[in-house]
N, C-alpha and C positions, 0 to 999 in steps of 0.2 A: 533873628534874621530870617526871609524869607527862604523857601526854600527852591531849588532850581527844578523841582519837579514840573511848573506850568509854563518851563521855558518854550517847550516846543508852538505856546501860542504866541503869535505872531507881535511885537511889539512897534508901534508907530515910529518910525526911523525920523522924521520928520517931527515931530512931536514939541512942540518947544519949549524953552525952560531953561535957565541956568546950567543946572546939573546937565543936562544933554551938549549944548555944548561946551564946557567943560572937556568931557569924554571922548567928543569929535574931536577937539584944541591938541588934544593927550594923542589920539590915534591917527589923525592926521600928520602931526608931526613924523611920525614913525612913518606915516605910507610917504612923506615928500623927503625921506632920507634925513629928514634931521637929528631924531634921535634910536640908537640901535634898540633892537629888541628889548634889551634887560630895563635901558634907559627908560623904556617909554612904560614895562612893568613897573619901575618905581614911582614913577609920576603917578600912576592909577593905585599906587597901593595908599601913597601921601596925600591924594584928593578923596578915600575912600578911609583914611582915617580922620580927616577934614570934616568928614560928613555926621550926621547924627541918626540913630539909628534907622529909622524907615528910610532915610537915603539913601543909605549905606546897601538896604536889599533893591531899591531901584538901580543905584550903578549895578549892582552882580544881575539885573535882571537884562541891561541893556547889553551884559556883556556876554550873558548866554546868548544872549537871538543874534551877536556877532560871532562869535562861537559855531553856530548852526547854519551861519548864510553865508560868509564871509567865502572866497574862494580860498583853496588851497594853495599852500604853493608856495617859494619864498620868490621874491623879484629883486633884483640888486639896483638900486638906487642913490649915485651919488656915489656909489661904494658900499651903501648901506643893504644888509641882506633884511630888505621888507617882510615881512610875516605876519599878518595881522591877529590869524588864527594864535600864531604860536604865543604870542602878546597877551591875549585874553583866557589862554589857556595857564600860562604861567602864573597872571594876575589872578586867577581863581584860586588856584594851586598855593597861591602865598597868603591870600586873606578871603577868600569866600568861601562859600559854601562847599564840602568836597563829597559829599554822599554820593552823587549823581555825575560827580564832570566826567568821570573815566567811561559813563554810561553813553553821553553825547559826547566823546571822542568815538568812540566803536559806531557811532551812527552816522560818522562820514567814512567808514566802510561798506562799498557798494563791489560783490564781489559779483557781477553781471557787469561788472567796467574794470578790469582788469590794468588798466591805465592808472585809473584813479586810486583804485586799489593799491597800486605801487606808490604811486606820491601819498599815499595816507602812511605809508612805509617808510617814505623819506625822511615826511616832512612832521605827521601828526606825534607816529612814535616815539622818534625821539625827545619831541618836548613831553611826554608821560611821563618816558621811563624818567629823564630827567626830576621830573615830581615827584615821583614816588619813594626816590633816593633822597631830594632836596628838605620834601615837606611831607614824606613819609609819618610825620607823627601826628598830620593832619587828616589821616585818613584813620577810620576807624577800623579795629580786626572785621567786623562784620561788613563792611564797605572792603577791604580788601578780601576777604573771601568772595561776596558778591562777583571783583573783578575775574579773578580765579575764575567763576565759574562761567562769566561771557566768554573768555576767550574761547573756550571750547563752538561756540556756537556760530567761528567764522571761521571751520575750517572742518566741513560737512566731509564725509569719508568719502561719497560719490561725485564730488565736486572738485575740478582742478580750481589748484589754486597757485599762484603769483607764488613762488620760492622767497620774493621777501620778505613778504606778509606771515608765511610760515615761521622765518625766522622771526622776526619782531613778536610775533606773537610768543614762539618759544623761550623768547627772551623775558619777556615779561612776565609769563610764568617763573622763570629765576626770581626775578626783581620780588616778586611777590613773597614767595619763600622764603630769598633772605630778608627781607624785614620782617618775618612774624619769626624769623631763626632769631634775627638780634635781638627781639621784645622778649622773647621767651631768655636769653642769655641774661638780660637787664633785669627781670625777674627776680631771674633766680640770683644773680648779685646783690640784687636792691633788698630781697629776703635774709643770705647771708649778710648782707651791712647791718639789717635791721635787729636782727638777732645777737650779732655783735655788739650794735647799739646798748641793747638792755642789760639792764644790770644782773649778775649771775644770782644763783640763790646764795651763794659767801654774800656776796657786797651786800643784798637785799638786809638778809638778817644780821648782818654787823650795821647799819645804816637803822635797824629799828634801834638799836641800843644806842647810835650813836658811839660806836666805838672806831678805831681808828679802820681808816678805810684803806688803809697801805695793807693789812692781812691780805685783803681779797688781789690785792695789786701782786704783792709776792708771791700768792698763790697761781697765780694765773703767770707770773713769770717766771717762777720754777715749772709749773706743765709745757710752757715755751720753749722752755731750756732742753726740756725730756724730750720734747717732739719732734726738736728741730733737727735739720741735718747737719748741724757745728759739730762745734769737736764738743764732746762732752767732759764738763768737769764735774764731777761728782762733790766735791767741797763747794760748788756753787747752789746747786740744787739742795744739797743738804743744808745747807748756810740757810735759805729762803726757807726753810720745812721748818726748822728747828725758830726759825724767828718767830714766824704763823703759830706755834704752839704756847709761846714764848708771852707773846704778845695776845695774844685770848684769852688763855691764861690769868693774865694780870685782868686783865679787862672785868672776866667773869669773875676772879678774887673779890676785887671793889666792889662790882655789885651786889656779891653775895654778903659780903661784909653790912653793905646799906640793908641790907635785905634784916639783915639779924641786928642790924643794930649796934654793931662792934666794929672797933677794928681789925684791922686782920694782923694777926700777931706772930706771923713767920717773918724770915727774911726775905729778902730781893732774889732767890733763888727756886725753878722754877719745882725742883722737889719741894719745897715747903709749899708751893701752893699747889700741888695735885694733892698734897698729905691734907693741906686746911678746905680743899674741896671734898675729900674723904670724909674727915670729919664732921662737916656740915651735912652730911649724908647726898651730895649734889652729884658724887659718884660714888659705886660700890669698891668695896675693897677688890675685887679682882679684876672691874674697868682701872683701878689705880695701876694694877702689875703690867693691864696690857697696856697703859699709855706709858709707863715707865719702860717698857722693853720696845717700845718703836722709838721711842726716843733712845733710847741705848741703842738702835739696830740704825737710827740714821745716823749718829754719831760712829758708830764703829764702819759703816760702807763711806763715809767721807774720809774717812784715816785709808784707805788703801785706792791712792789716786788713780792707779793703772789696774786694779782688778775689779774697783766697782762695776759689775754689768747695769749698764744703763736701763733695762727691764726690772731692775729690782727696785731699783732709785722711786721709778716709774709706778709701783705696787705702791712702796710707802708713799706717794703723792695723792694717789687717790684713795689712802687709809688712812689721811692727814685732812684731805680736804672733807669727807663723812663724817668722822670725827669734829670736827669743828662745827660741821651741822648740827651734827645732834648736839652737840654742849649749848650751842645756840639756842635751837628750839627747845630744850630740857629749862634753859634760864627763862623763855619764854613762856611756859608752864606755869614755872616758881610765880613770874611775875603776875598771871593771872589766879593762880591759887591766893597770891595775897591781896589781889584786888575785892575777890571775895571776900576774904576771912575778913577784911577790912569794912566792908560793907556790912556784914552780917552782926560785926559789933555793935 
């Protein structure tokens, strides 16, 4: 689309064509009371979606040079509060061009007419601010700072100025601020979602073995449990710790099992397979004592409902959740050590 930078050249009002009147049909209406402001904005946004693109930067071109010439001012017609300005201001604001329009509003700021000055106070500001709150995601951060930085430039230190130009303007400083506060809030939300989003390193490395993916679910809803402000039950978090070991466990037996070639010839209990991961040398004998004492240590703080401190629970969650890393990545090792040995045959 065209840009509004060579509005200030003068465009043939007379000019003839379809599209031209069209424009006039749309803003004529509006100047002989028949349709209100907003009305007469939707009609120009539905003729200017109607169009294809090069027409689409001629309507925005005829509607800068009305924009720039148009007088000020609302007139009541019929009932209808006329504004033609505010019309072609709102329609830009909703589908054209926005780099520049906040630039030719501030340019029917003439502060040597202290009259006019006021009605650009009246009448221009408020359909801005209105914009910039409406179709604020239409404006760029560098097109918003840009605005930011004219406002300064009409309201000189040795020059009186109209008290409500001062306000409007200090208004619109707000206006400014809070939408780069709310972009910066949605951020940083849309960052925590996205992070959220991804899957943690549990899920990741249980997800390359294709093992069950409820470990990393219960894992993440026993830290839930530890972190929240509920009432803490310590048999619940324990219950989800002791499953997550339980169930890895098993997972990493069978593989290991494939691995050697054998079945695995313990029972259904999960000492026998930290004993048949010993034995396959997959853990050392004194990782076996220290995974058998945190399993003793979260079974014995889930047996004392009213003394468990919630801090300790919290210690073995994140010495449960490591743990399970490393047996993961240790099995992924294994499994590259035999893709070699495999190869090398």
């Amino acid at each position: 689309m065209k840009s509004l930078d060579f509005l200030p050249i003068i465009i043939p009002m007379n000019e003839p064509g379809e599209l031209r009147e069209k424009i006039t049909q749309i803003l004529d209406a509006h100047r002989r009371g028949h349709w209100d402001k907003l009305r007469a904005v939707e009609m120009l946004r539905l003729l200017f979606e109607s169009l294809p693109a090069q027409e689409q930067g001629e309507l925005c071109e005829h509607l800068g040079y009305a924009l720039r010439t148009e007088p000020l001012g609302t007139v009541v017609v019929r009932g209808v509060g006329v504004n033609i300005v505010g019309v072609v201001f709102l329609a830009l604001a909703r589908f054209g061009p926005t780099q520049h329009l906040a630039e030719f509003a501030f340019s029917r700021i003439h502060l040597e007419n202290p009259e006019e000055t006021e009605t650009w106070a009246r009448e221009v500001y408020p359909d801005l601010r209105y914009c910039l709150y409406e179709n604020g995601d239409r404006f760029s951060d560098e097109t918003l700072s840009r605005i930011g930085g004219d406002l300064g430039k009409y309201r000189p230190p040795n020059q009186p100025i109209p008290l409500p130009l001062i306000e409007a303007l200090g208004d619109l400083e707000f206006v400014i601020e809070h939408i780069k506060l709310t972009r910066f809030e949605h951020s940083l939300r849309r960052t925590v979602s996205e992070q959220k989003a991804q899957p943690s390193d549990l899920e990741s490395s249980l997800a390359a073995f294709g093992f069950n993916p409820r470990i990393a679910t219960a894992m993440k809803d026993a830290e839930n449990h530890l972190r929240g402000s509920g009432v803490f039950d310590p048999k619940k978090a324990a219950d989800l710790l002791r499953t997550c070991m339980d169930e890895t466990h098993r997972s990493i037996v069978e593989e290991l099992a494939k691995i050697k070639q054998e079945s695995y010839p313990g029972k259904n209990k999960d000492f026998d397979r930290r004993a048949y991961m010993r034995q396959a040398g997959f853990i050392s004998p004194p990782e076996e004592k220290f995974i058998t004492c945190v399993y003793a240590l979260i079974s014995e703080e889930a047996s004392h409902k009213l003394e468990a401190p919630k801090e300790t629970v919290l210690v073995l969650q994140t010495t449960v959740h490591n743990y399970l890393l490393l047996l993961l990545k240790r099995l992924s090792d294994w499994n590259t050590r035999k893709q070699r040995s495999a190869g090398l045959d």
